[in-house]
C-alpha positions in Angstrom: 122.2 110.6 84.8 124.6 109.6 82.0 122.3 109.8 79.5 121.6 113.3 80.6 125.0 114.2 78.5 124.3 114.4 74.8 126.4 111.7 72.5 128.0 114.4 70.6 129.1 116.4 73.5 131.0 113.2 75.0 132.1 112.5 71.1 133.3 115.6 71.1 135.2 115.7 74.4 136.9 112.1 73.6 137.8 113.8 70.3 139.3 116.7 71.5 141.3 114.9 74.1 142.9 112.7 71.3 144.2 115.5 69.7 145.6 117.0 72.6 147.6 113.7 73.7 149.0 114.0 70.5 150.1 117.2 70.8 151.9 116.8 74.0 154.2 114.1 72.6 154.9 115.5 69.7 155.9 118.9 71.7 156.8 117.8 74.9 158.6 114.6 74.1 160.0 115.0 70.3 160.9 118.6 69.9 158.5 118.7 66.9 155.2 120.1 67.1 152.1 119.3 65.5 150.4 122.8 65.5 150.8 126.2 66.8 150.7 127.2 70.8 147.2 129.1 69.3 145.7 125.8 68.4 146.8 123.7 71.4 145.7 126.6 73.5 142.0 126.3 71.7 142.0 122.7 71.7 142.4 123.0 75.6 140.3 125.8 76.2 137.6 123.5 74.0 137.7 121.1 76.7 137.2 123.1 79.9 134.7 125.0 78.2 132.8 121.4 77.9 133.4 120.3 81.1 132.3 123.6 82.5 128.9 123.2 80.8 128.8 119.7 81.7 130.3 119.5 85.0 130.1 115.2 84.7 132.8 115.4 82.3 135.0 116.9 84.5 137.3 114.5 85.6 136.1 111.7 82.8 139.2 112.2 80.6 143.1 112.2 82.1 143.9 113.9 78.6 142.5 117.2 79.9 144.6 116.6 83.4 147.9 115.4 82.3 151.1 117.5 82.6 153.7 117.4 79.3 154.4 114.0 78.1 156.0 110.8 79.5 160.1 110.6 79.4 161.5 109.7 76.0 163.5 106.5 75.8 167.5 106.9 75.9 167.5 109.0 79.0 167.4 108.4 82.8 164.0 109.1 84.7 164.1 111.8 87.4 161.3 111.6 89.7 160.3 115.6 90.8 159.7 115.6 94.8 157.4 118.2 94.1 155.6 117.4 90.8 156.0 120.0 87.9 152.8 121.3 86.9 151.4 123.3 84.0 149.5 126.4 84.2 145.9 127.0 83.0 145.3 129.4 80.3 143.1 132.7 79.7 142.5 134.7 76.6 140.4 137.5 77.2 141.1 140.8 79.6 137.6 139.9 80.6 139.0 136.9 82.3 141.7 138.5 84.0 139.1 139.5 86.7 137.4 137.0 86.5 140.8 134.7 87.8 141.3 137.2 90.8 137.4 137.1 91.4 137.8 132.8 91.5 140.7 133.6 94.0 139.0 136.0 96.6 136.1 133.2 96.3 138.0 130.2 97.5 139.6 132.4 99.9 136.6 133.6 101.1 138.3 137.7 100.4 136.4 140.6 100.6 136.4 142.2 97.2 137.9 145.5 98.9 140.6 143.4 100.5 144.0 143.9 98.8 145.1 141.1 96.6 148.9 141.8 95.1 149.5 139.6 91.9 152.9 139.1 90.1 152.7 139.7 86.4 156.3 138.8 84.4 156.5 137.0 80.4 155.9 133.7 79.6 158.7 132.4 78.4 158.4 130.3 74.8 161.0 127.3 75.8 161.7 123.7 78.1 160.6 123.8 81.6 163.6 123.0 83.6 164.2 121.6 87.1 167.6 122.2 88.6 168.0 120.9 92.4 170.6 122.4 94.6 172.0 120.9 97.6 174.4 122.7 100.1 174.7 125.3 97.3 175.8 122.7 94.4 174.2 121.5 91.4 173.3 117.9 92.0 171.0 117.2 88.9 168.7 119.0 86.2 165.7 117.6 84.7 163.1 118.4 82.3 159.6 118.3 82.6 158.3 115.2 81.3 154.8 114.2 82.6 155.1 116.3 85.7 155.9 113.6 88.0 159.0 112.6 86.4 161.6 113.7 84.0 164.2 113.3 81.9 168.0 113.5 83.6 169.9 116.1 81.7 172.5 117.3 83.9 175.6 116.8 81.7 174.1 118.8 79.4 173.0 121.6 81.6 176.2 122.0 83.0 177.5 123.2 79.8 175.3 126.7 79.8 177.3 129.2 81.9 174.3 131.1 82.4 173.4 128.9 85.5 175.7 128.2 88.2 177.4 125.2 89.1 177.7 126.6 93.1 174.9 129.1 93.9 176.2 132.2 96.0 175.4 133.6 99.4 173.4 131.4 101.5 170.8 129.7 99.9 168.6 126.2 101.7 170.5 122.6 101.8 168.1 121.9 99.7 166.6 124.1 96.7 164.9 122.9 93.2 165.2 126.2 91.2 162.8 126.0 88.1 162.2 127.8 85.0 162.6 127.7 81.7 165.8 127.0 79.2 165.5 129.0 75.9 167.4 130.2 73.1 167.6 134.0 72.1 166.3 135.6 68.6 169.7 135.9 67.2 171.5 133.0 68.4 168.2 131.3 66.7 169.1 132.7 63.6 173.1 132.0 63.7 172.7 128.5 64.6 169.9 127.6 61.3 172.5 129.5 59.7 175.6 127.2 60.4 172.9 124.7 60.5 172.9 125.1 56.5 176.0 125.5 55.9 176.6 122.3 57.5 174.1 121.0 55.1 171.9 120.1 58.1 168.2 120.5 58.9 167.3 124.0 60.1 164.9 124.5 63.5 161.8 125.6 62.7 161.9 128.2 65.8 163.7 129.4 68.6 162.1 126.9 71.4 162.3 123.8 68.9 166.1 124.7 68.7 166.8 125.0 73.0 164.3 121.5 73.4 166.5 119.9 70.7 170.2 121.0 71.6 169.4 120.6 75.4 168.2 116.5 74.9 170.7 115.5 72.9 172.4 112.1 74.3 176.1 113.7 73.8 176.6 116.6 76.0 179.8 117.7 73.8 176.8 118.4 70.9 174.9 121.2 73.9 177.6 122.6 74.7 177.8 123.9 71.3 174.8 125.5 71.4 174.0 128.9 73.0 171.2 128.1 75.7 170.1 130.6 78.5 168.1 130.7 81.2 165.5 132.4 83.4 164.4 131.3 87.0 160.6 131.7 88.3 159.9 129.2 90.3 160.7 126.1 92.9 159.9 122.6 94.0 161.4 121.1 97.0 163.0 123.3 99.5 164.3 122.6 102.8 163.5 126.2 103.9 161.8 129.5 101.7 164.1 132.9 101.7 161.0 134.8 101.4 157.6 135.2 102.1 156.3 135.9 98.6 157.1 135.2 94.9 158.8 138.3 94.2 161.2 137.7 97.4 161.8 134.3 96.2 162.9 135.8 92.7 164.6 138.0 94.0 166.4 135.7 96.5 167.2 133.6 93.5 168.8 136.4 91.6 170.9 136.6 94.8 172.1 133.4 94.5 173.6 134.1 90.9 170.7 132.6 88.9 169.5 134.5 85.9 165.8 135.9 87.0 163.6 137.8 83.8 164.4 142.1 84.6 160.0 142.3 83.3 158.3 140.8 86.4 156.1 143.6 87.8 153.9 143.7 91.1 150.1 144.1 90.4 147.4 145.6 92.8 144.5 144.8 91.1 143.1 143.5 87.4 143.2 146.7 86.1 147.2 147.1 86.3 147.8 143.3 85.3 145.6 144.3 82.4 148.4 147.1 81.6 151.1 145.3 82.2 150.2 142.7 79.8 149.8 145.2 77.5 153.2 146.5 78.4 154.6 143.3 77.5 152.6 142.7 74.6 154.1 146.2 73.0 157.9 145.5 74.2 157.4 141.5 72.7 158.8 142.7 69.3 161.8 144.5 70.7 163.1 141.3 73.1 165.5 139.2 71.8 163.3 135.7 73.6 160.1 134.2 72.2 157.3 134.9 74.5 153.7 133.7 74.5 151.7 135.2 76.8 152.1 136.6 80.1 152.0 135.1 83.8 149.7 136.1 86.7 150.7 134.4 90.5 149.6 135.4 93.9 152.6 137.3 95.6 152.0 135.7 98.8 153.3 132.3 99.3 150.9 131.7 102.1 147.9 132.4 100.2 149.5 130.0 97.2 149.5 127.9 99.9 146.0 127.7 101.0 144.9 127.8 97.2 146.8 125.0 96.5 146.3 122.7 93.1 143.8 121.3 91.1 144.0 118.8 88.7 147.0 120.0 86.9 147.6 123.6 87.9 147.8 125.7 90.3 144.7 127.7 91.5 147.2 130.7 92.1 148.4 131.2 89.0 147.0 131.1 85.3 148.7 132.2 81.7 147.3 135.0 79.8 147.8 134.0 76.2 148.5 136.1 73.2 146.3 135.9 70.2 146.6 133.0 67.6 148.4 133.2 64.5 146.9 132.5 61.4 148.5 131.3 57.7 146.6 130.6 54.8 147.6 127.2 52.2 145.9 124.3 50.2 144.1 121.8 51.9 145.1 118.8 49.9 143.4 115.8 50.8 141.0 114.7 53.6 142.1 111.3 55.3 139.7 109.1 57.7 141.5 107.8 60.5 140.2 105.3 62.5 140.6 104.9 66.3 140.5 102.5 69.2 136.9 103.0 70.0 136.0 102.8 66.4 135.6 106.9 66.1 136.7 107.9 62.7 139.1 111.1 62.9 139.0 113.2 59.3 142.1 114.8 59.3 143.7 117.4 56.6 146.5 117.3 54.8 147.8 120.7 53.6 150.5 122.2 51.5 153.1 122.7 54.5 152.7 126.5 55.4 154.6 128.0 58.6 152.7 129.8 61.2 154.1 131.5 63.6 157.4 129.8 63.2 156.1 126.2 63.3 155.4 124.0 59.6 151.9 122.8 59.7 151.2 120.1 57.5 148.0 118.3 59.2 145.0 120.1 60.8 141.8 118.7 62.0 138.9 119.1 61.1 136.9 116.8 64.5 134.0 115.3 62.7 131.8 115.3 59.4 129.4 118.1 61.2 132.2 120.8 61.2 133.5 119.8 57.3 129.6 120.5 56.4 129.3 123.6 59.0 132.6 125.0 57.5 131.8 123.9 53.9 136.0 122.7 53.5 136.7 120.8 50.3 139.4 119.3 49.0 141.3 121.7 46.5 140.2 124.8 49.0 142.7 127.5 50.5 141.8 127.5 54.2 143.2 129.4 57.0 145.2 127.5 59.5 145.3 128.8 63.2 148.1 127.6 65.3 147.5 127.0 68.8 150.1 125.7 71.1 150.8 121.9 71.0 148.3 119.9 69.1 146.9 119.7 65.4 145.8 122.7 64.2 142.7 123.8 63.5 141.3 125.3 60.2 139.2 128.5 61.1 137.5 128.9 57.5 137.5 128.7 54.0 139.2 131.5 51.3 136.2 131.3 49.3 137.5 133.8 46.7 139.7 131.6 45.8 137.6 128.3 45.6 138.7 125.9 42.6 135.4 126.0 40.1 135.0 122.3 40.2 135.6 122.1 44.1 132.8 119.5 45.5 131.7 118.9 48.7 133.4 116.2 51.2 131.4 113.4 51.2 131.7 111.4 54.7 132.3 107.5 53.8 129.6 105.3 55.9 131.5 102.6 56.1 135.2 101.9 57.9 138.0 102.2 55.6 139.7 99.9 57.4 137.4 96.8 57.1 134.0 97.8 55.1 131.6 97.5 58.2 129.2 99.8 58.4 129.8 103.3 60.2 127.7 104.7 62.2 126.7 107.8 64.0 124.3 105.9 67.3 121.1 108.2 68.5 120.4 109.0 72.4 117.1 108.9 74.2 116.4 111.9 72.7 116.6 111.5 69.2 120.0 113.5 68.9 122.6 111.5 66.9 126.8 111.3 67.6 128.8 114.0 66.8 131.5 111.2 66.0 130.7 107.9 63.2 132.1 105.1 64.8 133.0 101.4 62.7 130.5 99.1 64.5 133.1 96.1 64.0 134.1 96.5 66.9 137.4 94.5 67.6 137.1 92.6 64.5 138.1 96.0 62.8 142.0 95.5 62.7 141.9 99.7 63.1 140.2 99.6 66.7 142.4 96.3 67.8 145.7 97.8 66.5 145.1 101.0 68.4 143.7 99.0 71.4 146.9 97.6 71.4 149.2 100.2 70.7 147.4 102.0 74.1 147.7 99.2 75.9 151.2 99.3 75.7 151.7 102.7 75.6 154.1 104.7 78.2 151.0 105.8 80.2 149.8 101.8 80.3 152.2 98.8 80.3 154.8 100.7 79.3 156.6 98.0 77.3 160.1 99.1 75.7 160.5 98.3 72.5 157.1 97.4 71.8 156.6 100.2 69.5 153.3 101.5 67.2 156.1 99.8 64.6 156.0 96.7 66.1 152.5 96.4 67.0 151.3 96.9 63.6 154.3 94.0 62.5 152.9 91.8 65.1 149.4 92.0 64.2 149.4 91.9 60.4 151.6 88.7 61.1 149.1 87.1 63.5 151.6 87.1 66.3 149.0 89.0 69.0 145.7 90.2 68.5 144.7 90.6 72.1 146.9 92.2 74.9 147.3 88.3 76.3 149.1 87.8 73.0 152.0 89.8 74.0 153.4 88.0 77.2 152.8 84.3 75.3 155.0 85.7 72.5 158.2 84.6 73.8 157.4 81.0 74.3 154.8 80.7 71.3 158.3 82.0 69.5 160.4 79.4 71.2 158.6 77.0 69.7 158.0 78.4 66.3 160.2 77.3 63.4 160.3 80.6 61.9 162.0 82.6 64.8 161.6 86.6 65.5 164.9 87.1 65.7 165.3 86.2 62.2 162.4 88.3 60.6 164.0 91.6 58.9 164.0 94.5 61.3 164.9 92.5 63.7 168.2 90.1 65.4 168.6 88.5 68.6 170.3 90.6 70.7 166.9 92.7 69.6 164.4 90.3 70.3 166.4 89.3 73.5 165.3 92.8 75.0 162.0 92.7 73.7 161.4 89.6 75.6 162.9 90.7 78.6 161.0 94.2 78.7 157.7 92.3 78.3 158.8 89.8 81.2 159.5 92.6 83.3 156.1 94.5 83.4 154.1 91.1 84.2 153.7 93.1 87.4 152.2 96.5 87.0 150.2 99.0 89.7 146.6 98.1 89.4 145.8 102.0 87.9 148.3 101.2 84.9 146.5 98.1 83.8 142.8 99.8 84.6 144.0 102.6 82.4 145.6 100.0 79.5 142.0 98.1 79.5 141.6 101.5 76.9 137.2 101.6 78.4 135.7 104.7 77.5 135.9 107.5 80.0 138.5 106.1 82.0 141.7 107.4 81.6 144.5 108.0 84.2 142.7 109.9 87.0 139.8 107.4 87.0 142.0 104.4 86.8 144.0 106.0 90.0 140.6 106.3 91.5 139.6 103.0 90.8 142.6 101.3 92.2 142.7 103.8 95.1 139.3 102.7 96.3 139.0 98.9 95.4 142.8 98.3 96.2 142.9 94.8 94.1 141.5 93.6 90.6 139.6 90.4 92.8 137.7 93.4 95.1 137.1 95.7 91.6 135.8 92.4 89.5 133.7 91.1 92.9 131.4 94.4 92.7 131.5 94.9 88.9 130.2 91.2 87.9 128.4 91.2 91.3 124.7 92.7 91.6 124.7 95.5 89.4 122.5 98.0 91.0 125.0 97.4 94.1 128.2 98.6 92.0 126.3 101.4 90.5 126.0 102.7 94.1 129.6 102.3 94.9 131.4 103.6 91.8 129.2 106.7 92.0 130.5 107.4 95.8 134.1 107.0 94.8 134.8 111.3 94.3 134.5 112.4 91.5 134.1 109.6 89.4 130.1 109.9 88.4 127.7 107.7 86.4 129.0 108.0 82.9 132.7 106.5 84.3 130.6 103.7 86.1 128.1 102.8 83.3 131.3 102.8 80.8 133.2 100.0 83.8 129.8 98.3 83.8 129.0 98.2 80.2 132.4 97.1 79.7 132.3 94.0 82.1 128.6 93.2 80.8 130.5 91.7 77.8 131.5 88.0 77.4 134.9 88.7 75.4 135.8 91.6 77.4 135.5 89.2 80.4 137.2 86.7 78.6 140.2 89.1 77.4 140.9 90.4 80.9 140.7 86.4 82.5 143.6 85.8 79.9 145.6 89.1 80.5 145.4 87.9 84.4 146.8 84.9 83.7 149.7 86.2 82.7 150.2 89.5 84.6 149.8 90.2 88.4 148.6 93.4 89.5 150.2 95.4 92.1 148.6 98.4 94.7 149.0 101.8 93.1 151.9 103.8 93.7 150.8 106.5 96.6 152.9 109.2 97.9 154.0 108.3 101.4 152.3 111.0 103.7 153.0 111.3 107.1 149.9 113.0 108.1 147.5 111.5 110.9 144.9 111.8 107.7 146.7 109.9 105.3 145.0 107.5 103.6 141.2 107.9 105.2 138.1 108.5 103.8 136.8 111.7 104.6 133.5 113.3 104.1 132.8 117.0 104.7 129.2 118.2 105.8 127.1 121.1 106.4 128.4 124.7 106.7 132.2 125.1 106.9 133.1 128.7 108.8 136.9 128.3 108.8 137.5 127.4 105.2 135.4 127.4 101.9 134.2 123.6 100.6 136.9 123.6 97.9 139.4 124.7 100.3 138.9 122.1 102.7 138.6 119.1 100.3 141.9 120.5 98.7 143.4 120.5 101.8 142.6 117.0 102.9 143.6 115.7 99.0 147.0 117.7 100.2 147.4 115.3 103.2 146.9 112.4 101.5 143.5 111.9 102.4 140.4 110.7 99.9 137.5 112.9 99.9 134.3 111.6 99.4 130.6 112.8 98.4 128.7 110.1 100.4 128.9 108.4 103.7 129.7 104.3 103.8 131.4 101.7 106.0 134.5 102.8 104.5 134.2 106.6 105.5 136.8 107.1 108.1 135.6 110.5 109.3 133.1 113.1 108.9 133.3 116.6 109.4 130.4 118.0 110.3 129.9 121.6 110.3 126.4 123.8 111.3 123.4 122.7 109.3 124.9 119.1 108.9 122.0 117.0 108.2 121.4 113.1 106.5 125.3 112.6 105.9 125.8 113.2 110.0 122.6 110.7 111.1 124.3 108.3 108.8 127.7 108.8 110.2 126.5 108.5 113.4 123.8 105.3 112.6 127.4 103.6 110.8 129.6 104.3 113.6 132.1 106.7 111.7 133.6 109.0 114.0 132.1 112.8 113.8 134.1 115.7 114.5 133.7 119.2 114.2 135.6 121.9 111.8 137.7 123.2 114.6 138.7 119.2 115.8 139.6 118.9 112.1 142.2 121.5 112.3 143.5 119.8 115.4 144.0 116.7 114.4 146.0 117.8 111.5 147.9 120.7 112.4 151.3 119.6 113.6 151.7 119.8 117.1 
């Protein structure tokens, strides 16, 4: 049951994904980051330790699931045929076991059966995509949320390190993918002209290859010593090899630069030495790596092990320790979010760790400034930790000013004086997080409300920036997300015209207008996801619109009987009773209602966006029952997710199919009872193995 979650744990989990998001733009999309590849790495591992403990939280936040950050403005989008994923992320040698023993489980291995395992250096720089056909470089493009990136190919052309024509005989078609970094000493040279120029210096090697690479003028990379190492692939018309160090190796045939450190592994005990191998030579190579990467060497066991969520079950990051700094914290600052939580964050006397300033940490919530006694004035250690705000470990206490006094938590909302509150469950057990109960009349909570909803992941309005929003609201031009598609003719007739407030001119306001016009029709999952409810971010949203298909069909059973759409949400896969409690609680309320009924009137959702599968599965329900002998219960449900199909938990009138293996009990007689057509484990393999 939902309430079966503590408060503060979901506090906690909402809190932690904020941070993260934040992170990834500031990394991924602006070259700058926030914190350290320790602290992002924490942050991270912070969530998946929750939603291991609480498995309902699992899927509740996209934040945790999401893949870099969306494609900055002044570039061309490049949609990846394959999607570009990230990697998860161990720290212990405990766990290196304990990724091959998750491996031989899904497999269903023997633990005496051999297992090879690829272990080379992770490299520290920008993820790179570079598609080949017939041999010649076609376009290069970064990351960027994983399904699509930024186009870069002018300026990739300029680094001699990767070919123009690949040698030999490689597919028609072939996405090469690795990373684009800078070396140690070409790091160095570069801040150095950098000052002489009188310019801004990079504050480490893999902020200086992200920024050279995406600059809009090629002539400005090709300046700028980049290089290049090749580990993996997307699309490919046909695979040279049967395993990942073939495919390496076929690569470094074709005349792209591979890294000389990969080694083959036969068990944990041997990736355990090579990544201390690794971890001894670090100091001696002339690249910035972070960790080191473990992949199953054969392709068709990466095969059947597949993805989930946002990496690959067949590969995971070993991480190197966090690096620590110690500086003045000199101010704690209350920020106040779109659901009201309010975020103390630190400001402290810029320090670097580990090559990246940190100037802001955070601290989560008023329980962790108590547990960790920090006060304003202190000298706390800062921990860096990959892409988000840092985190302060602990407190100096030696050097504690005498009339340091502790941090006293305002109860009210610095943003509008209502009171703040910390609610209390069913069980007595209050909110990690204090939360402004204004609710939208806070102008914090409906300037960030706004500010999601037109956020790349949402609406995805050009020009309609966290600038612009805050402009707009303080001037009474939109307080609801309604607001912003009436501006242009509530403008029109307006005798003080946008175009002729500062900041702004008409060619300006001309394409503001236009930007807004032209996202009146959006897939139903973006405007779901822009709604900013609690719990649902961009996997539920795609659920959502996956299974009701229209905002009419998703509104009939939400405002319809309610036990009815309790019993529906919580069949859609994965989704659970805290996501459909959140949809209902949110619908229960008049303005909400009222605020969506507006937004409709002005905006016409479209079906979601599905990759075209050709599969004789694609698209169907399907529900898997009983004992499976061919395949292990994540295996198949991956499997079927792989062919486009949607797995279920339950049985309905919309289940398409049910395979039904030995022992299959209820979920059969209701198949059968329903008329949904039952077949067996090996008929599954029939139908979808191509002929």
């Amino acid at each position: 049951m939902a309430h079966e979650i503590p408060r503060d744990i979901l506090e906690n989990h909402a809190a932690l994904a904020k941070e993260v998001a934040a992170a990834d733009i500031a990394y991924h999309q602006q070259d700058q980051p926030l914190m350290s590849d320790a602290a992002y790495d924490e942050r991270r591992r912070a969530l998946q330790a929750l939603e291991a403990q609480w498995p309902a939280l699992k899927t509740l936040d996209a934040t945790s699931q999401k893949i870099g950050a969306p494609v900055a403005a002044g570039f061309a989008k490049v949609v990846h045929h394959v999607p570009m994923l990230s990697l998860g992320n161990i720290f212990a040698d405990e766990e290196v076991a304990e990724f091959c023993a998750r491996v031989r489980r899904f497999l269903g291995l023997a633990e005496e059966a051999p297992l090879a395992v690829v272990a080379e250096p992770k490299i520290d720089g920008l993820s790179m995509s570079l598609r080949y056909e017939d041999g010649e470089l076609v376009t290069a493009a970064t990351r960027g949320d994983g399904a699509e990136g930024e186009d870069v190919t002018a300026n990739v052309r300029t680094i001699t390190e990767i070919p123009q024509h690949l040698r030999g005989n490689p597919p028609d078609v072939l996405e090469v993918r690795g990373e684009i970094y800078m070396s140690r000493r070409d790091f160095v040279a570069l801040n150095a002209r950098q000052v002489q120029a009188g310019r801004p210096v990079f504050a480490n090697p893999r902020n200086a290859a992200a920024g050279s690479l995406r600059q809009l003028d090629p002539a400005i990379t090709a300046t700028r010593p980049l290089h290049f190492f090749a580990y993996a692939w997307g699309e490919a018309s046909a695979l040279p090899a049967l395993t990942q160090r073939g495919m390496v190796g076929a690569f470094a045939s074709y005349g792209l630069p591979v890294n000389p450190l990969m080694t083959l592994c036969a068990d944990a005990a041997a990736m355990k030495a090579q990544f201390a191998a690794i971890g001894t030579a670090r100091p001696g190579l002339d690249y910035d790596i972070d960790g080191v990467v473990y992949k199953v060497d054969d392709l068709a066991l990466q095969q059947r092990l597949g993805f989930v969520s946002r990496a690959p079950r067949w590969a995971v990051a070993h991480k190197f320790p966090a690096e620590q700094a110690v500086t003045e914290l000199r101010d704690i600052e209350i920020q106040v979010g779109r659901t009201g939580a309010l975020t103390p964050v630190a400001r402290l006397e810029p320090v670097n760790v580990g090559g990246v300033m940190v100037s802001n940490a955070t601290l989560h919530n008023e329980d962790e400034i108590a547990r960790k006694d920090v006060r304003i004035g202190d000298y706390v250690i800062v921990q860096r930790a990959g892409d988000v705000i840092p985190q302060i470990v602990g407190v100096v206490m030696e050097r504690r000013p005498r009339d340091a006094k502790p941090f006293v938590f305002p109860q009210v909302c610095p943003a509008c004086g209502s009171a703040a509150l910390r609610e209390i469950d069913d069980k007595g057990v209050a909110d990690a997080v204090r939360r402004c109960s204004a609710g939208l009349t806070c102008p914090a909570q409906a300037v960030e409300r706004l500010k999601h909803f037109a956020s790349r992941d949402a609406f995805d309005i050009e020009g309609l920036g966290d600038r612009q929003i805050e402009q707009f609201y303080a001037d009474g031009l939109i307080h609801s997300p309604a607001d912003i598609f009436t501006l242009a003719a509530r403008d029109a007739a307006s005798l003080k015209k946008l175009k002729d407030r500062e900041g702004f001119g008409e060619q300006s306001v001309k394409n503001l207008f236009a930007a807004i016009d032209a996202r009146r029709r959006v897939p139903l999952n973006r405007l779901l996801y822009a709604l900013g409810l609690r719990h649902v971010g961009r996997t539920n949203s795609r659920r959502l619109a996956r299974h009701f298909g229209s905002i009419d069909a998703l509104l009939n059973a939400v405002l319809g009987d309610q036990t009815a759409a309790m019993a529906e949400l919580t069949g859609i896969d994965g989704l659970g009773e805290v996501v459909a409690s959140s949809l209902l609680a949110f619908f229960a309320e008049a303005h909400n209602r009222d605020a969506v009924s507006a937004l409709l009137a002005e905006v016409t959702p479209q079906p979601m966006e599905e990759i075209v599968s050709a599969s004789p599965v694609a698209g169907k329900t399907v529900v898997f029952t009983g004992a499976l002998e061919r395949m292990t219960r994540e295996e198949a449900k991956a499997s079927a997710e792989r062919l486009g199909a949607k797995v279920s938990g339950s049985v309905s009138k919309k289940t398409d199919l049910v395979i039904a293996g030995p022992g299959a009990g209820s979920k059969r007689t209701q198949a059968e009872a329903l008329g949904v057509e039952v077949i067996s484990e090996d008929e599954w393999f029939a139908r979808i193995t191509p002929a």
